[in-house]
Each structure stands twice: as C-alpha cells, then as structure tokens.
Wavefront OBJ file of the C-alpha trace (Angstrom):
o trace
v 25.488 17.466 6.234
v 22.617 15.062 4.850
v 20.181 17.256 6.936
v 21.519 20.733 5.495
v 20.812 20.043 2.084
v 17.829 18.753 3.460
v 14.444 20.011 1.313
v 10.841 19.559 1.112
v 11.237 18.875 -2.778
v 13.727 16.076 -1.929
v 11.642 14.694 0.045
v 8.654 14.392 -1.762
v 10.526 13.044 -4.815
v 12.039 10.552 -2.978
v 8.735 9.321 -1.364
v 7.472 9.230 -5.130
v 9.984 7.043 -6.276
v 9.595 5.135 -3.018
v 5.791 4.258 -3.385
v 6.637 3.494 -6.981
v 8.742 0.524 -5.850
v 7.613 -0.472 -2.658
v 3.996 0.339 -2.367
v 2.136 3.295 -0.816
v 1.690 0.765 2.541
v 5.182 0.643 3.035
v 5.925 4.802 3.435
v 6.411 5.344 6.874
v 8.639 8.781 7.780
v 10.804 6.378 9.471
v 11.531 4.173 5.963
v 11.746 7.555 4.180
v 14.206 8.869 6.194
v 16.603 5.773 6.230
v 16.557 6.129 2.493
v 17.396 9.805 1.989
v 20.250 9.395 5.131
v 18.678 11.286 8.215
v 16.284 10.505 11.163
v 12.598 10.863 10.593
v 12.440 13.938 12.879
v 14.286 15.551 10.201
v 11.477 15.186 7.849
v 9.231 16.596 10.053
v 10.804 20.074 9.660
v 9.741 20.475 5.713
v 6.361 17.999 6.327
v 4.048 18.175 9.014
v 3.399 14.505 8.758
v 2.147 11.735 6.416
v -0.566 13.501 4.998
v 1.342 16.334 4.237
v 3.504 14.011 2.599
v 0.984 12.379 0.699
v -0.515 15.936 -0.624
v 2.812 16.815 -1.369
v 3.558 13.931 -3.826
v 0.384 14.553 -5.477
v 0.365 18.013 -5.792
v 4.076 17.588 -7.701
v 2.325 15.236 -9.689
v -0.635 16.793 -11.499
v 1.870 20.167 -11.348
v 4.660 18.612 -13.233
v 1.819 17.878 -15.788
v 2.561 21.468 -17.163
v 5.754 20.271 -18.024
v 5.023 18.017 -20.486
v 5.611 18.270 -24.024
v 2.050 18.321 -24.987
v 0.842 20.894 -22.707
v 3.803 23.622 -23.595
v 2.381 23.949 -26.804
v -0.873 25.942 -28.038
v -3.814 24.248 -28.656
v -5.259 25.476 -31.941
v -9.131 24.338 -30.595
v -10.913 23.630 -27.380
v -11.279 20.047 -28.586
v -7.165 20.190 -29.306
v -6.900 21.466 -25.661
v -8.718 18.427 -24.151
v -6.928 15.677 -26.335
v -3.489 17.071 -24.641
v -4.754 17.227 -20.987
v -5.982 13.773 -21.265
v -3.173 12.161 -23.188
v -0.542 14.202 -20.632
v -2.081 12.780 -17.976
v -2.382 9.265 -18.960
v 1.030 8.624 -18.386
v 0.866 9.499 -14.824
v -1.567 6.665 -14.245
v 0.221 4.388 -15.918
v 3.722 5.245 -14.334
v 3.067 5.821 -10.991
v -0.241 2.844 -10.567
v 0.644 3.056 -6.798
v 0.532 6.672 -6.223
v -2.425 7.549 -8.822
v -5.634 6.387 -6.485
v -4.571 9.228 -4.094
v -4.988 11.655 -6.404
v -8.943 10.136 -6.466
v -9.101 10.021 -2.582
v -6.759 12.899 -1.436
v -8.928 15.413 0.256
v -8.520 18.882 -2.129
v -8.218 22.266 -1.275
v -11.631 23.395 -1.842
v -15.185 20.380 -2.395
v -15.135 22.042 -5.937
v -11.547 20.671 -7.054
v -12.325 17.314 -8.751
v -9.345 14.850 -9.494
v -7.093 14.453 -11.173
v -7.283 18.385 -11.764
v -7.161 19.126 -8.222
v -5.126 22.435 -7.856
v -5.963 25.461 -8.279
v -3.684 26.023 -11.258
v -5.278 23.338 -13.312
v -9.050 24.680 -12.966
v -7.824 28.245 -13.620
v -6.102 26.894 -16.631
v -8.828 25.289 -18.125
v -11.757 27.065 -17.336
v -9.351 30.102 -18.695
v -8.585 28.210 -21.876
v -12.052 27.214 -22.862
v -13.376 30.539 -22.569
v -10.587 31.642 -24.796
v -12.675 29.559 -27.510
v -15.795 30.917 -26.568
v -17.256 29.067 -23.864
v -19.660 30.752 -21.612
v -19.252 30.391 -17.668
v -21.966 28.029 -17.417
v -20.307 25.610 -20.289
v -16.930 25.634 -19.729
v -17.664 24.828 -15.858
v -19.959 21.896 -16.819
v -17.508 20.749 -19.309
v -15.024 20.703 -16.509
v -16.881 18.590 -14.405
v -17.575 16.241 -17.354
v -13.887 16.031 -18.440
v -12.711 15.220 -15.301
v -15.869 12.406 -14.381
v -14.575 10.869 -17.590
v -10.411 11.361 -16.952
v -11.072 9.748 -13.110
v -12.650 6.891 -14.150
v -10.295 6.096 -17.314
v -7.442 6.645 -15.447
v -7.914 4.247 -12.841
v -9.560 1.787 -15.262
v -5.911 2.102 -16.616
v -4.138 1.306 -13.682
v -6.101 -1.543 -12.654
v -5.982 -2.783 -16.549
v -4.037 -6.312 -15.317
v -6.046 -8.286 -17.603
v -9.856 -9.793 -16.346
v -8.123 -13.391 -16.860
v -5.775 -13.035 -13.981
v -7.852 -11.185 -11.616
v -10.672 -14.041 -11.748
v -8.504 -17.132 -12.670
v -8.640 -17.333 -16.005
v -4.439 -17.925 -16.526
v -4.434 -21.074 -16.255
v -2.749 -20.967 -12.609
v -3.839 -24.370 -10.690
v -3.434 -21.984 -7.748
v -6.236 -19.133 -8.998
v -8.048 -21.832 -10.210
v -8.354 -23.550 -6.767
v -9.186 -20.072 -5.180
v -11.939 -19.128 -7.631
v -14.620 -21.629 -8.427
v -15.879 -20.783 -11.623
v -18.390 -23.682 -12.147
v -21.602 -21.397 -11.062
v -20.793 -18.881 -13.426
v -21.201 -20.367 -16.980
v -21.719 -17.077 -19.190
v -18.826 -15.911 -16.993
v -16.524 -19.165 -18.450
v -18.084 -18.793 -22.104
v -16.741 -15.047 -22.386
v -13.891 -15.834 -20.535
v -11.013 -14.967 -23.888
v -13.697 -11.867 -24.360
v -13.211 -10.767 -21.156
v -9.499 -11.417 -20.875
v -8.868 -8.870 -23.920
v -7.396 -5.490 -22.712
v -8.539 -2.973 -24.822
v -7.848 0.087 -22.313
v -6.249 2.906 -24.816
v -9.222 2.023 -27.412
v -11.772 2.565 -24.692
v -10.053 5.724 -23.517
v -9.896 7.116 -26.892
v -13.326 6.556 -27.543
v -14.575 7.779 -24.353
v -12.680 10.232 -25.167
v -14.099 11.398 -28.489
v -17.493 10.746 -27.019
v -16.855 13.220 -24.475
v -16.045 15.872 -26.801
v -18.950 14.852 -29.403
v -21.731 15.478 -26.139
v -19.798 18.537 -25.193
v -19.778 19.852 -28.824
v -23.188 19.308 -28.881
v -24.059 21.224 -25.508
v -22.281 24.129 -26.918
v -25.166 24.527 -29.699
v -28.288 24.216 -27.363
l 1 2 3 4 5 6 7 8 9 10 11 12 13 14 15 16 17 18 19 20 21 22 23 24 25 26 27 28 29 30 31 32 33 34 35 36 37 38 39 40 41 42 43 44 45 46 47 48 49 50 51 52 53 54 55 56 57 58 59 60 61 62 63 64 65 66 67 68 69 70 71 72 73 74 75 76 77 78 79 80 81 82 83 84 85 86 87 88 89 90 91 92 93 94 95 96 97 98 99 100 101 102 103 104 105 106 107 108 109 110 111 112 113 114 115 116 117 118 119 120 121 122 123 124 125 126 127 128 129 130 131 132 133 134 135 136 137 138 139 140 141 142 143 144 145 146 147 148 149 150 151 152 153 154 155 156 157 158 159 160 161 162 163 164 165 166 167 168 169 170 171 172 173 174 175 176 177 178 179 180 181 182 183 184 185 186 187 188 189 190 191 192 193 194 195 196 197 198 199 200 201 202 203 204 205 206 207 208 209 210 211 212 213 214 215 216 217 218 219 220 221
C-alpha cells in the first residue's frame, strides 16, 4: 500500500527532513526507503538515483522560496525587490545548514544559472522584475550576477557562523585546546574575544546595502 501512495514529492521531502537530522553523508536510497516504509527499488521508480535525489531536494528548495510571505507581495522598488529575495532566502541557509552547500555545488541546468537562484523560474523572475523598474538588459543581467556573488557567499558565511572561538579553540575546551596550539600565533590569541564575536546578520545587512548602493550607482553611468 506504502508503495501506491508512493510519490516523487514524498520522497524528496522526506530526504529533506532526513539530511536535516542526520547529515547529507548519511542519505543512502537504502536509509531513505526504510524511513518512508518500502524497499529502495521503490524509490528508483520516481528518482533515477542519488543525484536525482539531491537536485530534487534543491530544486523544492529555492522553488518553495516563492512561497514565502515576503515574496507574494509587490515590491514597490527594485531595491524593495532585492531586500525580499535576500531576506526569503536567508532562512533557508539557516534551516536547512546541511542541505544549503548543495545548492553552491549542485551542477545547474544551464553554466549561466548561478546559486542559490538556480532555476529557471528564479532568473526569469528577476531579470523580469528589474526591467519592470527600468533596467536595461545589460544592467539587470550584471546586477544578477552581482546579487547572487554576494547572496552565495553570505549564505554560507551564515551556515558556517558557529562562532571563530570554537572552530580554533578558543572555548575554553582542554580538549580543543590540546588539538590546536595557539602559542605561534600571538595576534591570533590577542583578537581572540574579537574574533569570537558573531556578527553574521549585521554583515549581511550591510553587504547587503552595499550591494544595492554600487548597483544604484551603475544604473547612472
């Protein structure tokens, strides 16, 4: 019965919210299958394989981002327009940390889809959009490949954002201590509480802004 109701949607939301607790390593078809209730070949006839799989959980990702509250509404400027894409999206780095770097690495459909706004849908909607306010071809395609440079490297900044302190041994763990010798590195120890300060969503939002002040001034060359 398990295998009638059987769909590739159900599948790829159950992978998603099997990466998000166990770690992309640990999806195999075989795992997947136990969880949903059938035998892996059952997967196979709504996926082709992991791969498939993996696309599939990304493209319901950055899809789903259509959905969300602040992309249903009209954006009353271009500027408007690329304060909700960003904010929408940050969320999806932040709730799915596991699952976000393959929307970096995933192979796209065409060279010219950049990540996160991979699909099709996504480039149409924003090149669209920015015309809309009076961007010429040549603008609102460079702005797109700006926005996105910037949203890529924000995003996973914000997934990796587990505090400098930690990562080098700056917790106070005897443990990370004893792994990471920090007696060589003496600036590295002085700015150690500096460095230890996470001040991701003030960086993004001034990236942010900074993005839109170079692309407002492009727009008047």
């Amino acid at each position: 019965m398990a295998q009638k109701h059987l769909t590739r949607d159900h599948i790829v939301l159950t992978a998603i919210a099997f990466v998000d607790q166990h770690g992309l390593d640990a999806l195999t078809m075989r795992r997947l299958g136990d969880v949903i209730g059938v035998e892996a070949m059952a997967l196979y006839r709504h996926v082709s394989g992991r791969e498939d799989l993996l696309e599939g959980m990304v493209a319901n990702l950055i899809d789903n981002l259509f959905e969300d509250d602040l992309m249903t509404e009209t954006p009353s400027s271009w500027e408007d327009y690329l304060q909700r894409v960003a904010n929408a999206t940050l969320p999806l780095a932040r709730e799915h940390p596991e699952i976000f770097p393959l929307i970096a690495t995933q192979p796209s459909e065409a060279p010219w889809l950049r990540p996160p706004l991979r699909s099709l849908r996504w480039v149409e909607d924003f090149l669209s959009t920015l015309q809309r306010f009076g961007f010429s071809d040549e603008n609102a395609v460079s702005a797109y490949k700006a926005f996105t440079s910037f949203l890529i490297g924000g995003l996973l900044l914000q997934v990796h954002s587990t505090g400098v302190d930690h990562l080098i041994g700056f917790d106070g763990d005897e443990a990370s201590n004893e792994e990471s010798d920090l007696s060589g590195y003496p600036t590295v120890i002085k700015l150690s509480e500096l460095l230890g300060q996470d001040h991701s969503q003030r960086e993004f939002d001034d990236g942010l802004d900074d993005l839109i002040e170079r692309i407002r001034w492009t727009l008047t060359k």
